[in-house]
C-alpha positions in Angstrom: 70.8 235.3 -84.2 71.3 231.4 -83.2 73.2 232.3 -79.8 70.4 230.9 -77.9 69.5 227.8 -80.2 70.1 224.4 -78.1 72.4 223.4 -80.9 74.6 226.1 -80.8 75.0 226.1 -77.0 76.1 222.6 -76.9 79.0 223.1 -79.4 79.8 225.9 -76.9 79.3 223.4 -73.6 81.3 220.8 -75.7 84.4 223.4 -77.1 84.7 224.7 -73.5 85.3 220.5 -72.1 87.6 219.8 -75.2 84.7 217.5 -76.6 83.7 216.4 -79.9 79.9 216.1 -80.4 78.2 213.1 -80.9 75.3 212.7 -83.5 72.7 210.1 -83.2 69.8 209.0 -85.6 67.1 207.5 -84.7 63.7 206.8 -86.9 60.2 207.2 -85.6 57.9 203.6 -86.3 61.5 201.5 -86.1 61.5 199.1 -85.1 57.4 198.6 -85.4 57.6 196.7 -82.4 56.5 198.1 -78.6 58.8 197.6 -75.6 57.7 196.6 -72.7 59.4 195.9 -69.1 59.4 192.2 -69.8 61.6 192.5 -72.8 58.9 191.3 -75.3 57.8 192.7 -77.9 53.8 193.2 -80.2 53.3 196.2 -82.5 53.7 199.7 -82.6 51.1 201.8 -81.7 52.2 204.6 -79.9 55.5 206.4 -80.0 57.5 204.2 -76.8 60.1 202.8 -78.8 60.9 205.6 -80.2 61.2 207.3 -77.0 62.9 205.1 -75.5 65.3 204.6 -78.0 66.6 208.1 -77.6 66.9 208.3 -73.8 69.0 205.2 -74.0 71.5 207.1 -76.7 71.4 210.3 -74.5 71.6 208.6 -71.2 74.6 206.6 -73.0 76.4 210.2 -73.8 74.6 211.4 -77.4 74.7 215.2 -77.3 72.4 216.1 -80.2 69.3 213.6 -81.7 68.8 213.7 -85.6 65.1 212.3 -86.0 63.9 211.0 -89.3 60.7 211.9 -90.8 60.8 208.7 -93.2 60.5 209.6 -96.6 59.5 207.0 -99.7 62.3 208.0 -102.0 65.0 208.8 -99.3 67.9 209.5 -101.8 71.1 209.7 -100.0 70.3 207.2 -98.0 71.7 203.9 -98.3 69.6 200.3 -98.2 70.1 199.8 -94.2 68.0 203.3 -93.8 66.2 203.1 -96.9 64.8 199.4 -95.5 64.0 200.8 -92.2 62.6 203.9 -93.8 60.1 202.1 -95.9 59.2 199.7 -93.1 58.3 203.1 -91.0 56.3 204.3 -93.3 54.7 200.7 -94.1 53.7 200.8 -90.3 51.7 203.8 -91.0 54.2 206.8 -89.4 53.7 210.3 -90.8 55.5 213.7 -89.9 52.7 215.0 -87.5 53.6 211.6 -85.6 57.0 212.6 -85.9 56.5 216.0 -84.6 54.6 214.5 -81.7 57.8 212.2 -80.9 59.9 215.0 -81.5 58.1 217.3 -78.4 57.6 214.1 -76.0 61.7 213.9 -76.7 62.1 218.0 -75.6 59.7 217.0 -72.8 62.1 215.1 -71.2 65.0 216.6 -71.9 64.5 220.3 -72.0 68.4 221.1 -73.0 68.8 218.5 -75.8 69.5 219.8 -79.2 66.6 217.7 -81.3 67.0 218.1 -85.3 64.6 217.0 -87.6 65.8 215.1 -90.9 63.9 214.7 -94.0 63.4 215.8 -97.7 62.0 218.7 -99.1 59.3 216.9 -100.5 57.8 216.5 -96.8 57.7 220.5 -96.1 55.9 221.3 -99.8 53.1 219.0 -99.2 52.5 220.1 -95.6 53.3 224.0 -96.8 56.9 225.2 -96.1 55.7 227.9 -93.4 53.4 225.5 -91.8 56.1 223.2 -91.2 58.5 224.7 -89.9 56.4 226.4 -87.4 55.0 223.0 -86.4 58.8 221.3 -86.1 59.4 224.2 -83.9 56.1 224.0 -81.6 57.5 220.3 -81.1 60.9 222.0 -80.0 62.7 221.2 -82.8 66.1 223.2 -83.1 67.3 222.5 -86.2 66.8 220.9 -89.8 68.4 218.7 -92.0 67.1 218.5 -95.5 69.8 216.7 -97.5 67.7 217.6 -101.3 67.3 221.5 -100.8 69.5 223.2 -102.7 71.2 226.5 -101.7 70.1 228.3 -104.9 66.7 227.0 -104.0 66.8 228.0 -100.2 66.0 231.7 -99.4 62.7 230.9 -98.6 63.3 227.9 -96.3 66.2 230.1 -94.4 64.2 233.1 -93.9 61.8 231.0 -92.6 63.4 228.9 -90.0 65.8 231.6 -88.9 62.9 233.8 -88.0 62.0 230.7 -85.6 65.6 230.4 -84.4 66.3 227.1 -86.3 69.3 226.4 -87.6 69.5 225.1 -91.5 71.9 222.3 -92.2 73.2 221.8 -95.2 75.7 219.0 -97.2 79.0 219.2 -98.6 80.7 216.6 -100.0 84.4 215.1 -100.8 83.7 216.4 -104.5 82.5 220.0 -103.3 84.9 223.1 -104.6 86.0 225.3 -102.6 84.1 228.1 -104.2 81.1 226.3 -103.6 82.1 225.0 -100.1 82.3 228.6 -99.2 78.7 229.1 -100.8 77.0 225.7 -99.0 78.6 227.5 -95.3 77.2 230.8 -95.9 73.8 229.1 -95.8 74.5 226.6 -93.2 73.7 227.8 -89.6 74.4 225.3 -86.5 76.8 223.2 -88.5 78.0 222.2 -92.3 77.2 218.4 -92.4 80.3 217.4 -94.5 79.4 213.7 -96.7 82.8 211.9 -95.9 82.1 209.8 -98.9 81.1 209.4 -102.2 77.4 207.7 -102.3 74.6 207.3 -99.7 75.1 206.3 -96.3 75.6 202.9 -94.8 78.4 201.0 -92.9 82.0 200.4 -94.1 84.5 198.5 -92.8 87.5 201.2 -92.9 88.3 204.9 -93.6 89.8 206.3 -97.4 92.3 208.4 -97.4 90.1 210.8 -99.4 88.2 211.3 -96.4 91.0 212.4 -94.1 92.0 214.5 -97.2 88.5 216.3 -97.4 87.9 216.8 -93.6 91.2 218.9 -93.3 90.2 220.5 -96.6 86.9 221.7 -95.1 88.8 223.0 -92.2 91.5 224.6 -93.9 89.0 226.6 -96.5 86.5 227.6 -93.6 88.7 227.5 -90.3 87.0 228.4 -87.2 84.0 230.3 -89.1 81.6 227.3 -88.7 81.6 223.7 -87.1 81.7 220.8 -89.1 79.6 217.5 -88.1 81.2 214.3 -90.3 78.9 211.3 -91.4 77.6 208.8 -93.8 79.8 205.4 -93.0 80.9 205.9 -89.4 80.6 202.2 -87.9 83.0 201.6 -85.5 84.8 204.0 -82.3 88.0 203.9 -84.5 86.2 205.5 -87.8 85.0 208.2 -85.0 88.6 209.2 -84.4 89.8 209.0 -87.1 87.0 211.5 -88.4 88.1 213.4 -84.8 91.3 213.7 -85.4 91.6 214.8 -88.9 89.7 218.1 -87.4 85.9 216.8 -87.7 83.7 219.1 -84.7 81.3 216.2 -84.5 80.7 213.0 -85.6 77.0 211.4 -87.0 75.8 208.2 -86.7 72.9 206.5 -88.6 73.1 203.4 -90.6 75.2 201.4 -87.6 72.7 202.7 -84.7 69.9 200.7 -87.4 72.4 197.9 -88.0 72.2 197.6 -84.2 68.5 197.0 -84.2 68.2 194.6 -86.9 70.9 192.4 -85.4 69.3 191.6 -82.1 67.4 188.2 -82.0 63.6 187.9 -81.4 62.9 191.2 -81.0 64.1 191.2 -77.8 63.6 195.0 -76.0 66.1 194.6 -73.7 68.9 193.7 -76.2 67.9 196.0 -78.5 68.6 198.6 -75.9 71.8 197.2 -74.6 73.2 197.1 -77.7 72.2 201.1 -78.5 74.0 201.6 -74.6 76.8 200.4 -75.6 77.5 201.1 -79.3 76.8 205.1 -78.5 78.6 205.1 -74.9 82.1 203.4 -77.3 81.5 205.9 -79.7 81.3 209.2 -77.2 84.6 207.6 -75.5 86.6 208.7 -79.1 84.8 212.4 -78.7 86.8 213.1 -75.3 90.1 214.4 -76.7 92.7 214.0 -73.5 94.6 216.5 -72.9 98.1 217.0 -74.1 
């Protein structure tokens, strides 16, 4: 049903070049500041930044965008996204404008593979139907809702897949395998495996539990559905590790806003540098050489 979705042709482009996919976040109204040519920065009032933002990471080698709809309560989130999150929303971003960001992104980039991520909350008040027409209007391809539970889901899946969109959903290290098998019989696109146990955020090095759990995943499923890793991946070396213990894909979040809230005065430029080079180290690990 999905063989024409953006998403799945790019694991199919990126299987075909021995590639791993790479993931990146990025989170309409941050930073509330405009670029501009001169490197300077005022406030946000139109969706620039944003855009911006994104061509850097898929000029830099990103395969697939996750955009945020911030979300007041965002609860597996951890407090690098949950800041950001709550400053977005502070600076007066709402899903429509996320939506609008979302199809000036497919715009310019008519083969990209945009997903939308969010919480369930967000598609009850704006009517479950309504919105997932709208996100795919704004040539969405997929969504992420990290709260919606499978037994809770028919509606949501029937839904989207009449659009074509793929429905992501979470496992984690503590999942059983009976349930594992449950979570990928609802997932379409990819199973977004947690590789640890909390909310996102940055980590300084990998647990053995995680290895354990990615060839878990890969053992109990095999070939039957791809598997994107995230929450905590900071670093090229936590990318292959993630890579090489059989992950598909690898997501990146909490560092890509790390990246932003470490540059100095708000400085355009640097901020955009910094996202170059973070996301081109990171897609280096996703080329596996051949043996």
């Amino acid at each position: 049903m999905l063989e024409n979705n953006l998403l799945v042709k790019k694991f199919r482009e990126l299987s075909e070049k021995n590639e791993r996919g790479l993931i990146c976040y990025a989170l309409p109204g941050y930073p509330n500041y405009n670029f501009n040519k001169n490197g300077n920065s005022n406030i946000h009032n139109n969706d620039d930044t944003t855009l911006q933002i994104v061509s850097t990471m898929v000029e830099a080698g990103a395969d697939i965008i996750e955009l945020a709809i911030p979300f007041s309560d965002p609860i597996a989130d951890g407090p690098i996204i949950q800041e950001a999150s709550y400053q977005s929303l502070k600076s007066g971003t709402t899903p429509q404008m996320c939506l609008k960001i979302a199809k000036k992104i497919r715009a310019k980039y008519s083969q990209l593979p945009i997903l939308i991520i969010t919480y369930s909350n967000i598609l009850f008040k704006l009517g479950l139907k309504n919105f997932i027409k709208k996100s795919c209007e704004s040539g969405i391809d997929g969504l992420i809702i990290p709260d919606m539970s499978i037994e809770e889901s028919d509606e949501y899946i029937n839904e989207a897949s009449k659009l074509c969109l793929a429905t992501i959903f979470l496992a984690s290290p503590n999942t059983n395998d009976l349930r594992l098998r449950s979570i990928a019989s609802k997932s379409s696109g990819f199973l977004y495996l947690v590789s640890v146990y909390g909310t996102t955020g940055i980590r300084k090095s990998i647990d053995n539990y995680t290895i354990d759990t990615i060839k878990n995943v890969k053992r109990v499923l095999g070939e039957n559905i791809t598997i994107a890793v995230g929450f905590g991946i900071s670093k090229p070396s936590h990318g292959k590790v993630m890579i090489n213990a059989g992950a598909d894909a690898i997501i990146v979040a909490s560092a890509l806003i790390d990246k932003i809230n470490k540059t100095k005065d708000n400085d355009s430029r640097e901020v955009l540098e910094e996202i170059r080079s973070f996301v081109a180290c990171m897609k280096k690990v996703c080329k596996i050489e051949n043996k």
